[in-house]
C-alpha positions as CSV (number, residue, x, y, z in Angstrom):
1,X,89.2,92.3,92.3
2,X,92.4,92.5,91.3
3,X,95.5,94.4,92.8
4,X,97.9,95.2,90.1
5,X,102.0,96.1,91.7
6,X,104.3,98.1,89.4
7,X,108.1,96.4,91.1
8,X,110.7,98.8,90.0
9,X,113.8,97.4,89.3
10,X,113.7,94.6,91.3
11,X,116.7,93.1,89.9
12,X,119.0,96.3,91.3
13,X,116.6,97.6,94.0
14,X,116.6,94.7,96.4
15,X,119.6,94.8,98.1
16,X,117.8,94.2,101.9
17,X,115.6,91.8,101.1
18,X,112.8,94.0,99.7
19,X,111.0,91.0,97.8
20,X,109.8,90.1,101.4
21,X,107.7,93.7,101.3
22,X,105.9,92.3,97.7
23,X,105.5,88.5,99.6
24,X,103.4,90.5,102.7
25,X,101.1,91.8,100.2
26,X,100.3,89.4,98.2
27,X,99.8,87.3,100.8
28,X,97.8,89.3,102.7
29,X,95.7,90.2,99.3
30,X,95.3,86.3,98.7
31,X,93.9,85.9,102.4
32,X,91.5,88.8,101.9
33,X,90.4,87.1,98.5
34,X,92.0,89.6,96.3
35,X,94.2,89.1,93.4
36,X,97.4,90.1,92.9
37,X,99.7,90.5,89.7
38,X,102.9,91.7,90.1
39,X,104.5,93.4,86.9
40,X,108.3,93.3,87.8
41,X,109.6,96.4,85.5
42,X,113.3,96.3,84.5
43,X,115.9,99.1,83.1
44,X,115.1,100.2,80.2
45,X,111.2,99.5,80.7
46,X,108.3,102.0,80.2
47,X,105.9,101.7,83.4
48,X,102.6,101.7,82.7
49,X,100.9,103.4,85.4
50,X,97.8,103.8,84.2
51,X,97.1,100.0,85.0
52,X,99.0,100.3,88.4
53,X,97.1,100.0,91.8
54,X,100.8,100.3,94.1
55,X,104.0,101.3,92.9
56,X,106.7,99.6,95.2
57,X,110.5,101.4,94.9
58,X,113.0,99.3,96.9
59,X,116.7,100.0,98.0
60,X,120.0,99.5,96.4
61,X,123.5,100.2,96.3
62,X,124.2,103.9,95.6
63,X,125.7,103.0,92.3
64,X,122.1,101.3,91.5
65,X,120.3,103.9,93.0
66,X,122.0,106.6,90.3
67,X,121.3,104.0,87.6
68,X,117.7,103.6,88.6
69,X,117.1,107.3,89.2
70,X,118.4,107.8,85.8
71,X,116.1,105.8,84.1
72,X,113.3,106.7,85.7
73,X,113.6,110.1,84.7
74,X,111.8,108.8,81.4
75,X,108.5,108.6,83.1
76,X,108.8,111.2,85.9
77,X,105.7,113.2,84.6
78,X,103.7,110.1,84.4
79,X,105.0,109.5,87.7
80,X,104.2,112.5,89.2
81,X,101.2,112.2,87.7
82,X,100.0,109.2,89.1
83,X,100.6,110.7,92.5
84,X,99.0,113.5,92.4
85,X,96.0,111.7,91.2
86,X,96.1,109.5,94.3
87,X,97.9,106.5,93.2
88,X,99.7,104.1,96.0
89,X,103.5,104.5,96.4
90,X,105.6,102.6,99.1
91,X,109.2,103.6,98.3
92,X,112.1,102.1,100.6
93,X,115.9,103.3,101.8
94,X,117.4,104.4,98.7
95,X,114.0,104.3,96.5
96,X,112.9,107.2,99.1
97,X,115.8,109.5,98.1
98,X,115.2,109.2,94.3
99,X,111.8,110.9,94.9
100,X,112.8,113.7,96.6
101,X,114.8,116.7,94.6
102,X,118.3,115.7,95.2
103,X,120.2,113.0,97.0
104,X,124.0,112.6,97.8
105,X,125.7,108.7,96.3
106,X,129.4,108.1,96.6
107,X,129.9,111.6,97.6
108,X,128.4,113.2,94.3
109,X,125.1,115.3,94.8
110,X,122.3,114.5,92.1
111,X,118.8,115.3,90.8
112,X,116.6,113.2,92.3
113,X,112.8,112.6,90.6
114,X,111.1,115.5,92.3
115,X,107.9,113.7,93.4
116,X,108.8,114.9,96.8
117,X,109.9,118.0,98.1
118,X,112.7,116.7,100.1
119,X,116.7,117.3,99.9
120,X,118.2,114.6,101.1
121,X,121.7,115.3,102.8
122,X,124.2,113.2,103.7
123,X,126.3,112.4,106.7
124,X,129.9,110.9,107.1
125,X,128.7,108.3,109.6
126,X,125.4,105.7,108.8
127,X,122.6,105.6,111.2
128,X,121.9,101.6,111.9
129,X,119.9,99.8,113.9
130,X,116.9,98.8,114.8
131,X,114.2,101.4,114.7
132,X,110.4,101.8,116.9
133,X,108.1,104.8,115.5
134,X,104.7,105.9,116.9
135,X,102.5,105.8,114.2
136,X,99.1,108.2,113.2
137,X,99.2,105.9,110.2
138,X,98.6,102.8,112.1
139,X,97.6,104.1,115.2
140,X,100.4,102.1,117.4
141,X,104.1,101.1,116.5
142,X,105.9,100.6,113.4
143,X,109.1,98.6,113.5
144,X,111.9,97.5,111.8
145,X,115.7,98.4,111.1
146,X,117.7,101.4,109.9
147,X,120.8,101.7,107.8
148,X,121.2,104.6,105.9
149,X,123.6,108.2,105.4
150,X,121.2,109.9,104.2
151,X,118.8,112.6,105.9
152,X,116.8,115.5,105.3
153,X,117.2,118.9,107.4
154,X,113.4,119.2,108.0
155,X,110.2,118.2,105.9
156,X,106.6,119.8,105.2
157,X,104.9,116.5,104.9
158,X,103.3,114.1,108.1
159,X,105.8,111.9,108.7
160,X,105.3,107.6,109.1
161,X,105.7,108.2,112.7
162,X,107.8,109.6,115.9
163,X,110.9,107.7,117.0
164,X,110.6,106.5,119.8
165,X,114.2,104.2,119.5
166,X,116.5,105.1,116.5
167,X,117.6,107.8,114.2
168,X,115.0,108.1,112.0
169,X,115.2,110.6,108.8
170,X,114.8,113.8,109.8
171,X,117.5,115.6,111.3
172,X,115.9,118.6,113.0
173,X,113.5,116.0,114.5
174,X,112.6,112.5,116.0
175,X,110.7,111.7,113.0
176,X,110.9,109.4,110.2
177,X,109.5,108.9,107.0
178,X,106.9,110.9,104.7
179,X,103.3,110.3,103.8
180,X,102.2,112.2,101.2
181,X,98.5,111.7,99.9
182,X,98.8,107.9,99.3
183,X,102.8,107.7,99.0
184,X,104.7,106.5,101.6
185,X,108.6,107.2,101.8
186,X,110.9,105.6,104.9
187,X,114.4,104.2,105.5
188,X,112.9,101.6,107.3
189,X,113.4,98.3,105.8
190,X,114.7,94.7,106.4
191,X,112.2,94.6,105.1
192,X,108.9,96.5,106.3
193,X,105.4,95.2,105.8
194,X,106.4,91.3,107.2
195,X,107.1,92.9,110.6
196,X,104.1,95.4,110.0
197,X,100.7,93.7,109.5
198,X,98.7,97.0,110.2
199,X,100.8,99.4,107.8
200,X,100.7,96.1,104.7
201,X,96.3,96.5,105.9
202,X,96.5,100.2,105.3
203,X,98.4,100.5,101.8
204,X,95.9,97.8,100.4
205,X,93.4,100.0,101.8
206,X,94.9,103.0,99.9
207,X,94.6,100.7,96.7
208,X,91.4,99.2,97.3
209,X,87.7,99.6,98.3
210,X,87.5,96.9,100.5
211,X,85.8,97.0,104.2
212,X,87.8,96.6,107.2
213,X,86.0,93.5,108.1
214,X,88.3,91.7,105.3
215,X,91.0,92.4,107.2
216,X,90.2,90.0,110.1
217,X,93.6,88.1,109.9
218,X,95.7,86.1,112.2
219,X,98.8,87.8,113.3
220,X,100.5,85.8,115.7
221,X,103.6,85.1,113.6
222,X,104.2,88.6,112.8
223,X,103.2,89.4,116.8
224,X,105.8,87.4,117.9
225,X,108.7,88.9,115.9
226,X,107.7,92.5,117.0
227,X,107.3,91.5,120.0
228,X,110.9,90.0,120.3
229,X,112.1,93.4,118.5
230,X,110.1,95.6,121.1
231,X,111.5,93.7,124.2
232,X,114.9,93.9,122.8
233,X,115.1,97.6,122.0
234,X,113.0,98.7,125.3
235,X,115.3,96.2,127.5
């Protein structure tokens, strides 16, 4: 079995060391005995998502994010497309905004990709830190770190999870994040799926038919940095 990865704009979208969320997958897919080919798409490039198992949207600058917004708009309908049809989306920090319908960048509103049904707002001071969430996706904690200005007022999807410590994205609510069939949307980076063994399991799952029994890895590296997170944000 292979795994094929659609990395957009890697070359712009990488700004908090998203690479590391393509490294936890592929290594997690070779320790399962699964393939991986990652197809690293630049500007300009059509995405062919048709041979895609997981799209994977990091963050950038705001002047990158307008620039890859932008150019996505060329295959928004085959992006929307391939979500509603079920494909696997995890889309990070700034990469979350350009799904939703609009999103603010150096003060200047714009369209976002529509995917997502989501206006993101945007406040005058950024929300950082470290962030814990109670998860229904995992069933237990997702953690990681925040930085971000942008929010939205209130959402219709099942969010990642509850905050439990942190800001998170929605302003009416402790919550943070958006699931949406098998997309995934959060300002959680740092990046995400090294600290997050379970959630990394769960979007192979989404792209895959593999058992659960395949996912019988050791986790004590990635224990021990949550755990130092979690004692440091509970303490």
């Amino acid at each position: 079995m292979t795994i094929n990865i659609a990395n957009i704009y890697p070359d712009i979208l990488n700004m908090y060391g998203d690479k590391g969320n393509i490294a936890a997958l592929c290594y997690r897919m070779n320790k399962m005995g699964i393939n991986s080919c990652v197809t690293d798409y630049a500007i300009g490039d059509k995405i062919d998502f048709e041979k895609t198992n997981i799209v994977y949207i990091g963050g950038g600058s705001e002047k990158d994010q307008v620039t890859a917004m932008k150019n996505l708009m060329q295959d928004s309908e085959s992006f929307k497309r391939y979500v509603e049809d079920g494909g696997c989306v995890l889309a990070v920090c700034s990469g979350y905004e350009i799904l939703g319908k609009s999103f603010y960048a150096d003060g200047k509103k714009y369209d976002g990709l529509g995917i997502l049904n989501l206006e993101f707002e945007s406040k005058k001071s950024r929300m950082i830190g470290e962030i814990i969430l109670e998860s229904p996706v995992t069933n237990g904690k997702i953690v990681g770190f925040e930085n971000h200005g942008g929010y939205v007022s209130d959402s219709e999807y099942e969010p990642l999870g509850n905050v439990i410590s942190g800001f998170g994205s929605c302003n009416s609510s402790k919550k943070e994040g958006v699931v949406y069939k098998k997309l995934i949307g959060t300002y959680i980076h740092g990046p995400l799926l090294p600290l997050n063994p379970d959630l990394t399991d769960h979007i192979i799952k989404l792209a895959s038919d593999i058992s659960d029994e395949d996912f019988k890895i050791n986790n004590s590296y990635e224990e021990m940095a949550r755990s130092y997170i979690l004692g440091k944000t509970q303490n």
